[in-house]
VOPAGU-2260 file (C-alpha; in pm, 1 decimal, decimal comma):
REM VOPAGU-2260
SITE   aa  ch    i         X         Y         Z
SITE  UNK   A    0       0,0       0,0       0,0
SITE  UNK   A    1     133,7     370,3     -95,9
SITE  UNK   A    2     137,4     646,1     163,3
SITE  UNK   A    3    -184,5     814,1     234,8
SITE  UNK   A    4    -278,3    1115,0       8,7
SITE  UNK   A    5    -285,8    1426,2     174,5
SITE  UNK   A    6    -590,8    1655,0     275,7
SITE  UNK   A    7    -448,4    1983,7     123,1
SITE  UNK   A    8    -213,6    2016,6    -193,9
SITE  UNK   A    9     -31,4    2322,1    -175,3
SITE  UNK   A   10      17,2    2487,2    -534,8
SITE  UNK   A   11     280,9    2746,2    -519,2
SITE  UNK   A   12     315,0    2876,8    -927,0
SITE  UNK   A   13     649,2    3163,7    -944,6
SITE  UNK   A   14     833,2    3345,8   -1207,9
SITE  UNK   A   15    1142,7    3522,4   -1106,0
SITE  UNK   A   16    1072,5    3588,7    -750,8
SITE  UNK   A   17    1297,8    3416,1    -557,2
SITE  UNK   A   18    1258,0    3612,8    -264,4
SITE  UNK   A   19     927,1    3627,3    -193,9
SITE  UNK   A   20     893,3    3294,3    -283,3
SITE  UNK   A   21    1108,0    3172,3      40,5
SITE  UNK   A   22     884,6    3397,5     246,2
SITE  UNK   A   23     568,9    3225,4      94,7
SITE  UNK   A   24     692,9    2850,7     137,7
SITE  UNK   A   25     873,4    2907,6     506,9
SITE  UNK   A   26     471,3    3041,7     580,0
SITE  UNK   A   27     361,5    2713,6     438,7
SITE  UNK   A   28     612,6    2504,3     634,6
SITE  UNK   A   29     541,2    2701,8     953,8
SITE  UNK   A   30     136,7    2541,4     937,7
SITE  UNK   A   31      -7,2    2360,7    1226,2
SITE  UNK   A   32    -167,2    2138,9    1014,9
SITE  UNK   A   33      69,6    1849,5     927,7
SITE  UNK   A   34    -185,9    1707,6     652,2
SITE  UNK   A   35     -45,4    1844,4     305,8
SITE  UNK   A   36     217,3    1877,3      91,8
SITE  UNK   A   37     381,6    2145,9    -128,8
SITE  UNK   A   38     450,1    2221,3    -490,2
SITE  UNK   A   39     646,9    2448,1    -643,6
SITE  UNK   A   40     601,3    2524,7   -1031,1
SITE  UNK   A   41     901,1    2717,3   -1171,7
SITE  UNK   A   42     790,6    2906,9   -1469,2
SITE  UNK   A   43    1103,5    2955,6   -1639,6
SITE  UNK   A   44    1245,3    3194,4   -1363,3
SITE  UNK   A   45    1626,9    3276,1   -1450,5
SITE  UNK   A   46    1662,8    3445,7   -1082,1
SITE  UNK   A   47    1847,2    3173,3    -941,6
SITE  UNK   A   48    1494,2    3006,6    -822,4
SITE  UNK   A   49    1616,1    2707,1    -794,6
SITE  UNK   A   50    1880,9    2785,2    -596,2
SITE  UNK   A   51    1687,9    2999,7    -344,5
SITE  UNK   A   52    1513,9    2684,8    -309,8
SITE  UNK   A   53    1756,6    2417,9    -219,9
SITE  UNK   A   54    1737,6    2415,9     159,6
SITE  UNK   A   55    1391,8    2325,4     111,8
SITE  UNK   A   56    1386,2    1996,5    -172,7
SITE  UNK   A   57    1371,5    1741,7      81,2
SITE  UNK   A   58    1026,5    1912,1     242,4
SITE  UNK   A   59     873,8    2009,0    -127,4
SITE  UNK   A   60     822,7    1863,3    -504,6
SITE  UNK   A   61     992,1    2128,0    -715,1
SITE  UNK   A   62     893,6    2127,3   -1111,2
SITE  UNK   A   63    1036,8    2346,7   -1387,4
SITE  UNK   A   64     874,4    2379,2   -1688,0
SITE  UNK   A   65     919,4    2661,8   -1995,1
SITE  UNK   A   66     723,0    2976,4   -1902,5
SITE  UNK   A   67     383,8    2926,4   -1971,3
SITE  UNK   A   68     205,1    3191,3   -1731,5
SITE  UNK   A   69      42,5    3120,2   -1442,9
SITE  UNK   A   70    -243,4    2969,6   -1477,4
SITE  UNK   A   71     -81,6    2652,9   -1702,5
SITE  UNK   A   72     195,0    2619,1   -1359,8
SITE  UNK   A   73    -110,6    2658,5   -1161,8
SITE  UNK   A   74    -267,2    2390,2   -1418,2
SITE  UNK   A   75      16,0    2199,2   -1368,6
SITE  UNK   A   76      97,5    2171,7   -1053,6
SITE  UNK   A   77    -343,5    2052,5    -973,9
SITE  UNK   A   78    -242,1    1814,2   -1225,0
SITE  UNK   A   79      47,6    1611,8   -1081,0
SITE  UNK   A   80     -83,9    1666,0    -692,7
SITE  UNK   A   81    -277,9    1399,9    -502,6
SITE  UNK   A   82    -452,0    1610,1    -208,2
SITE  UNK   A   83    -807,5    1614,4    -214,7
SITE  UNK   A   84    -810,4    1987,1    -161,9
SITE  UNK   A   85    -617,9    2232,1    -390,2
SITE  UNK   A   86    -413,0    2525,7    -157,6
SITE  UNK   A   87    -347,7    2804,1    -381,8
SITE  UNK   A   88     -67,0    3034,9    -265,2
SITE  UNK   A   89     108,4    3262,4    -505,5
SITE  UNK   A   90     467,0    3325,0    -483,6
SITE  UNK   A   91     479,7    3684,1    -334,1
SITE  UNK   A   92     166,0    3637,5     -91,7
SITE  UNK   A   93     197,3    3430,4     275,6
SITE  UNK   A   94     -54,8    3239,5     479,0
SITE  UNK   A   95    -101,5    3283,2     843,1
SITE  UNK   A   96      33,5    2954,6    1027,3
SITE  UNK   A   97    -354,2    2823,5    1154,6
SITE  UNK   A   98    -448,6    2862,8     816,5
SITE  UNK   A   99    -437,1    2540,8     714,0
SITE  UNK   A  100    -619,4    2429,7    1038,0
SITE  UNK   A  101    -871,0    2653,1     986,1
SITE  UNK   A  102    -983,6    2565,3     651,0
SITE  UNK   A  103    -975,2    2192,0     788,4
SITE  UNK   A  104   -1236,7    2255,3    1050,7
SITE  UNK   A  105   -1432,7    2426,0     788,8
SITE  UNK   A  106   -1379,5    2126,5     522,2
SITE  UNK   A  107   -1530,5    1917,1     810,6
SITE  UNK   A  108   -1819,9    2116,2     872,8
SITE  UNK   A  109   -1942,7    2182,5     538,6
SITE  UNK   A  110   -1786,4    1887,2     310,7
SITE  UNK   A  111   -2005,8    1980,1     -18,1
SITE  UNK   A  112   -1843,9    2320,8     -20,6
SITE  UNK   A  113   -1685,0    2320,2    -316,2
SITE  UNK   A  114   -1463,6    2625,7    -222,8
SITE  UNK   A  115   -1332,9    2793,2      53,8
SITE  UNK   A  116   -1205,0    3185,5     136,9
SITE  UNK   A  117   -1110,0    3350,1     378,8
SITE  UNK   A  118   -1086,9    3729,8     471,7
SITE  UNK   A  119    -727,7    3870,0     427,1
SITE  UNK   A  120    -501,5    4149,5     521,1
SITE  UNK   A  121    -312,4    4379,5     241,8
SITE  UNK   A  122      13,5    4471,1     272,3
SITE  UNK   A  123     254,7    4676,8      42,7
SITE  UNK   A  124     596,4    4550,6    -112,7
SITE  UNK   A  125     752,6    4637,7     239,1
SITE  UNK   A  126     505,7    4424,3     459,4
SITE  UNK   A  127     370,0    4730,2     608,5
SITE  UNK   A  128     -53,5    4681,4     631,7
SITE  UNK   A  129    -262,6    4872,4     438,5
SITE  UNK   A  130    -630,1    4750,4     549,6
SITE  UNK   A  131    -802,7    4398,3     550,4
SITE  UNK   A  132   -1047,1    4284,9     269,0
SITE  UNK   A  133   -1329,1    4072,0     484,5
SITE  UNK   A  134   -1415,9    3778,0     395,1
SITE  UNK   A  135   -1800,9    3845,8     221,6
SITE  UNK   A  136   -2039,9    3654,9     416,8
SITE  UNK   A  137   -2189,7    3460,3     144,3
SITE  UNK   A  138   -2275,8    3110,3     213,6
SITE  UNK   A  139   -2439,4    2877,5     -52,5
SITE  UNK   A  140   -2444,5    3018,9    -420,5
SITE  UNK   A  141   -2251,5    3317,4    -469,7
SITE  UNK   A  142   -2257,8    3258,5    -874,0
SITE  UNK   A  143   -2450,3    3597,9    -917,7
SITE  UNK   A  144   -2256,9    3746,9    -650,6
SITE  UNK   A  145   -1943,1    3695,8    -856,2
SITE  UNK   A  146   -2101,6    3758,5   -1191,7
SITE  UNK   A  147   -2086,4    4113,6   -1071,1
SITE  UNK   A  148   -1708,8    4127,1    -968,8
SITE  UNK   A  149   -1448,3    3878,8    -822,2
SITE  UNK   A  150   -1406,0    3869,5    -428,2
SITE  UNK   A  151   -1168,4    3635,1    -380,7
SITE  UNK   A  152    -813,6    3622,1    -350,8
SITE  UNK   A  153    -583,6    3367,0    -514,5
SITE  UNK   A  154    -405,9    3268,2    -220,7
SITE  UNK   A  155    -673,9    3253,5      38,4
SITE  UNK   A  156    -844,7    2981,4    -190,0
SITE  UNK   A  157    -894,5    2613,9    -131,1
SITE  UNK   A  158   -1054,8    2429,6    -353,6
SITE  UNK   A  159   -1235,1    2080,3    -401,2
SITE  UNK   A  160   -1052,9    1836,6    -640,4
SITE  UNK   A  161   -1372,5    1686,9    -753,5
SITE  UNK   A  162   -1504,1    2015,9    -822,5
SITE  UNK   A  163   -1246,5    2091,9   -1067,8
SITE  UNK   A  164   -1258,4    1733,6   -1193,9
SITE  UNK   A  165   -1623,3    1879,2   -1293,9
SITE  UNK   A  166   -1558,3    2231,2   -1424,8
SITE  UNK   A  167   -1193,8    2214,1   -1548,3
SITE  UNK   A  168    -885,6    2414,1   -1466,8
SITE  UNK   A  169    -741,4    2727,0   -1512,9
SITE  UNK   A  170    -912,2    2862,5   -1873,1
SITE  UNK   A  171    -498,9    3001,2   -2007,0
SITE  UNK   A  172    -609,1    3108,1   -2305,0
SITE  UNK   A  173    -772,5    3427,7   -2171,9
SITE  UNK   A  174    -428,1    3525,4   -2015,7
SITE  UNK   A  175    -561,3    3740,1   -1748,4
SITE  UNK   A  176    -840,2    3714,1   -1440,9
SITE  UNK   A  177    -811,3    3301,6   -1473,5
SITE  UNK   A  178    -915,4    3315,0   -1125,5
SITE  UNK   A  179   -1236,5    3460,8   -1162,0
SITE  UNK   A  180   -1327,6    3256,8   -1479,8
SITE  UNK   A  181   -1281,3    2932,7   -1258,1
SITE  UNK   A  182   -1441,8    3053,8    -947,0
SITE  UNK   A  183   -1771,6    3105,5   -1182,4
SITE  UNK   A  184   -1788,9    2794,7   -1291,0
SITE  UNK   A  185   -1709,2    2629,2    -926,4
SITE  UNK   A  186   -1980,3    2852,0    -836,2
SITE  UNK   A  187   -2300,3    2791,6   -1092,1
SITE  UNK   A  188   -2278,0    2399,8    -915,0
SITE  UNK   A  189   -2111,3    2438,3    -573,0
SITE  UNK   A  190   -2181,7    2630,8    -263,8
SITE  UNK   A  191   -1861,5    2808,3    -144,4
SITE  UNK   A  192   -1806,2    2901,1     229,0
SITE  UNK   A  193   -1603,6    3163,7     405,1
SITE  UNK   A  194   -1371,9    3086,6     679,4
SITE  UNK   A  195   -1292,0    3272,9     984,3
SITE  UNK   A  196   -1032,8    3465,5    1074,5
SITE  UNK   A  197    -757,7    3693,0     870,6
SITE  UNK   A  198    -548,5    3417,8     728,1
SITE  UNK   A  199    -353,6    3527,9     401,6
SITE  UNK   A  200    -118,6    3817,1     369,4
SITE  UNK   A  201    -154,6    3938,6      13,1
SITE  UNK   A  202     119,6    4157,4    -153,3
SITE  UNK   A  203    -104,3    4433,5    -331,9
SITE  UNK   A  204     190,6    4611,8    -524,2
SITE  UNK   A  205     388,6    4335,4    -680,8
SITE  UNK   A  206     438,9    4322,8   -1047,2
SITE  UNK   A  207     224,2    4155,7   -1269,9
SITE  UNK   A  208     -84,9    4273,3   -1082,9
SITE  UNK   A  209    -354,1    4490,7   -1294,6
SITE  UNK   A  210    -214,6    4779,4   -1340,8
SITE  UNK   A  211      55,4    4665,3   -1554,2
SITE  UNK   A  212    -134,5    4567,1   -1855,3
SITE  UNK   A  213    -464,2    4735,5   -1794,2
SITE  UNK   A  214    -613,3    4650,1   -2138,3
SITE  UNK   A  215    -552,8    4287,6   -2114,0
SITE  UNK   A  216    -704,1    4305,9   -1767,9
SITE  UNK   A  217   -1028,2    4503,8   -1895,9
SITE  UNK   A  218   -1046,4    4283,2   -2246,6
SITE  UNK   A  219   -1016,2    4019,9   -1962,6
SITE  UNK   A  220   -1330,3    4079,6   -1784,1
SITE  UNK   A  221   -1536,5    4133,0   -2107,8
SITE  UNK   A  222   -1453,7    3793,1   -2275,5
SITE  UNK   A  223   -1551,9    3603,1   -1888,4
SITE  UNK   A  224   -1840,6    3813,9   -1850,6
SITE  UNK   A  225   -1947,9    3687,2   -2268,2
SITE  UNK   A  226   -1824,0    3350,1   -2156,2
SITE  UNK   A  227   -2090,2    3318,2   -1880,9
SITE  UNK   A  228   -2371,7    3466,3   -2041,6
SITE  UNK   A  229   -2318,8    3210,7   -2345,2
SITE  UNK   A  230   -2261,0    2939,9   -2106,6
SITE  UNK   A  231   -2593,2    3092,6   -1872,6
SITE  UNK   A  232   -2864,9    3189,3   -2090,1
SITE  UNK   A  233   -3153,8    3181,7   -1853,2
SITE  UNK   A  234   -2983,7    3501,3   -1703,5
SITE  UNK   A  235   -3280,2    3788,1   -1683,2
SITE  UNK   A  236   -3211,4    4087,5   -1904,2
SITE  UNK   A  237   -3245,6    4312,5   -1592,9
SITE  UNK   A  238   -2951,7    4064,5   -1410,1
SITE  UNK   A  239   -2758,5    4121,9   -1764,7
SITE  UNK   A  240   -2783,5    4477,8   -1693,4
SITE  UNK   A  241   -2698,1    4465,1   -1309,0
SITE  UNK   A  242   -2413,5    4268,7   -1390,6
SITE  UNK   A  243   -2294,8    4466,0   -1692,4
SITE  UNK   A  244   -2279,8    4838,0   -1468,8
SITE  UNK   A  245   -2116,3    4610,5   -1156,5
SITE  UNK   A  246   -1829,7    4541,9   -1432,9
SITE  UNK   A  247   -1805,3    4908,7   -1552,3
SITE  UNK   A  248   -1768,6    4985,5   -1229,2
SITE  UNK   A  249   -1460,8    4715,7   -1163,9
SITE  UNK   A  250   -1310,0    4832,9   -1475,9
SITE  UNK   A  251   -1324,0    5224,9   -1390,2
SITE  UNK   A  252   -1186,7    5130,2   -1044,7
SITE  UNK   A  253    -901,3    4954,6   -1259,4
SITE  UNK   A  254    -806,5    5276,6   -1447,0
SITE  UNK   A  255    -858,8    5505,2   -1169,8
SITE  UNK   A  256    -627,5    5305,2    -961,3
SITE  UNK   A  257    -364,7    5290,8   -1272,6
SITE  UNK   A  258    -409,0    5654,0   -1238,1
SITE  UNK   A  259    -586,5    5676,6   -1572,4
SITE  UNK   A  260    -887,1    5939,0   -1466,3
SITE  UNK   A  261   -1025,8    6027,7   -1775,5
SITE  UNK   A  262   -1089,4    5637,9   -1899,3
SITE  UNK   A  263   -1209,6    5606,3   -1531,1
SITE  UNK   A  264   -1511,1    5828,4   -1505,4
SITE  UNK   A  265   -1632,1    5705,8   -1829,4
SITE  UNK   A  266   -1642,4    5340,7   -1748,1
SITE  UNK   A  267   -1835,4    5543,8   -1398,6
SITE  UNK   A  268   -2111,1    5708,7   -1601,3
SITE  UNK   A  269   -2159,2    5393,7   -1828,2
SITE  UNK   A  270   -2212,0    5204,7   -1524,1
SITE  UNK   A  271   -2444,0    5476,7   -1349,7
SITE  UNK   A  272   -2619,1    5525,1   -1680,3
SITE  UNK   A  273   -2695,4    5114,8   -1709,5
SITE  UNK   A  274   -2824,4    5142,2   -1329,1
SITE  UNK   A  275   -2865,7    5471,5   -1175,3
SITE  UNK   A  276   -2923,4    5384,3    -812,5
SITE  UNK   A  277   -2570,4    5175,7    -798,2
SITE  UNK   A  278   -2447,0    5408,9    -516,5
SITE  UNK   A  279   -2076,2    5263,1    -591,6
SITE  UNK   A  280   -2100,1    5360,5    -923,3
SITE  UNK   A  281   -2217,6    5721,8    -825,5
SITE  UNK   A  282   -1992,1    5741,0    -578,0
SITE  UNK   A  283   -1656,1    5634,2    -790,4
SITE  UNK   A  284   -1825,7    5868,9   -1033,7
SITE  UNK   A  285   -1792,6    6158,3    -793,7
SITE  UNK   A  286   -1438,2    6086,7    -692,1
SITE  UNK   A  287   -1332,3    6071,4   -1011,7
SITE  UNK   A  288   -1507,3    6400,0   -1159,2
SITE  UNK   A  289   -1396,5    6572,0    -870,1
SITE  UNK   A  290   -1012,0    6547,2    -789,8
SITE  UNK   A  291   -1061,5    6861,6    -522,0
SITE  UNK   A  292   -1298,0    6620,8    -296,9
SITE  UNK   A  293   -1076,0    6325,5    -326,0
SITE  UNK   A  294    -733,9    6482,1    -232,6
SITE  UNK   A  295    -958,8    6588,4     101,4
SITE  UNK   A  296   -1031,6    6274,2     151,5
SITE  UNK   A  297    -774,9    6110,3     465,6
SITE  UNK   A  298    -553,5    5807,3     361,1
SITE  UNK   A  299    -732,3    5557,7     578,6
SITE  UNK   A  300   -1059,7    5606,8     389,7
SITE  UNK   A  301    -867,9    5612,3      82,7
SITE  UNK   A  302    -749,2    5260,5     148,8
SITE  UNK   A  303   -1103,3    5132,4     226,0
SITE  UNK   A  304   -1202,5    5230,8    -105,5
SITE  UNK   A  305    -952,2    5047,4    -273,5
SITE  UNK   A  306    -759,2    5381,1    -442,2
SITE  UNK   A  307    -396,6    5458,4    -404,7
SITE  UNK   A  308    -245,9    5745,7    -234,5
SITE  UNK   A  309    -126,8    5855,5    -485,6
SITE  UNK   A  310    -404,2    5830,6    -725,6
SITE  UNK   A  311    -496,2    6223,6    -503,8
């Protein structure tokens, strides 16, 4: 007989961050659950990776493979794992050490989640905290929820192998917001349930995040949102609508944060024209027409909503 498999396989994709990625595994090492194992993808990095790594082979499974992106190492790594829960941790994010115990207490409770999130705090490149994204208390079917703008974080997802047996992996051919694309389809057949507690640290400034190729992210968003329409048609043309301004609103909060006003405010009035009672839409509408009232506005609430400093 083999060993048993594992509860939780921990999917760790990177691309030329050896650093961070020591500070992510050492958090995965440090959990005080026993009941998982790790994997590393290596995406091509040319950082010296592999290196960085070495202390560690003994206590990980550490793949290379020719850079791909991160959703095929993410794809890869599901692929080759045993666990019957998929860990998702990016490279320059870190887990809390309960984590792991947490989500297992939740796993027990509530085994035909298909998914599991947790709230988690931001912090910028130099670990310093900027403000904690709650966990949305949504329990059961959150497809609609998502429909109108992705939630969760990479790295504070676990996920049900047998869901993705179901629904597929990581779509790579859409090249950005793979994430959200799978958590829809998890979500039109699975409930998904929040855990407690503040148990991922998410880097919010990195590179690669959205604003470095904003029109990939916003072409992004409109070939998912097509993609589950097509694949939804009973959808309401009133829900079409709701969802459609909730986007425009996600994509203006894109630009605004890129620091790309202009493009911002009209993505704002689309959204506030498709539903004019969308206070967020109103609201991100009024920020953006009115730099004077925003530069008033103190840091801490300016963190809240989401918007860089220096977007004043």
């Amino acid at each position: 007989m083999g060993e048993p498999l594992p509860l939780f396989s921990v999917i760790i994709p990177t691309y030329n961050r050896a650093t961070t990625l020591v500070r992510a595994l050492e958090s995965v090492l440090a959990q005080t659950c026993p009941d998982y194992d790790v994997w590393v993808i290596d995406d091509g990095s040319n950082d010296g990776t592999d290196k960085a790594l070495a202390p560690y082979r003994e206590r990980i499974h550490y793949l290379r493979q020719p850079n791909s992106g991160a959703a095929a190492a993410r794809n890869h790594g599901i692929q080759v794992s045993r666990g019957a829960y998929i860990a998702l941790l990016d490279s320059d994010d870190c887990w809390m050490p309960t984590k792991l115990d947490a989500y297992q207490r939740e796993i027990q409770a509530h085994p035909q989640a298909g998914l599991f999130y947790s709230a988690i705090e931001v912090v910028n490149e130099a670990g310093e905290s900027l403000r904690v994204h709650p966990a949305r208390a949504i329990r059961g079917s959150a497809y609609l929820s998502l429909l109108k703008g992705n939630f969760l974080a990479n790295s504070s997802v676990v996920i049900r192998r047998a869901c993705l047996e179901e629904t597929g992996l990581f779509d790579t051919s859409l090249g950005h917001a793979e994430d959200w694309d799978l958590w829809l389809r998890i979500a039109r057949g699975h409930p998904i349930q929040p855990v407690p507690g503040v148990l991922t640290r998410f880097e919010s400034a990195a590179s690669g995040k959205k604003t470095s190729n904003i029109p990939g992210w916003l072409r992004a968003h409109d070939q998912i949102i097509a993609k589950a329409f097509r694949l939804d048609p009973g959808l309401s043309p009133a829900m079409r609508q709701d969802i459609l301004a909730n986007i425009a609103v996600v994509k203006g909060r894109i630009l605004l944060e890129a620091g790309e006003e202009r493009l911002a405010l009209a993505w704002f009035e689309q959204a506030a024209a498709l539903r004019p009672f969308l206070l967020k839409a109103q609201l991100f509408r009024l920020l953006c027409a009115a730099p004077a009232l925003r530069q008033a506005l103190p840091a801490p609430l300016l963190r809240r909503l989401h918007l860089n400093e220096r977007a004043k």
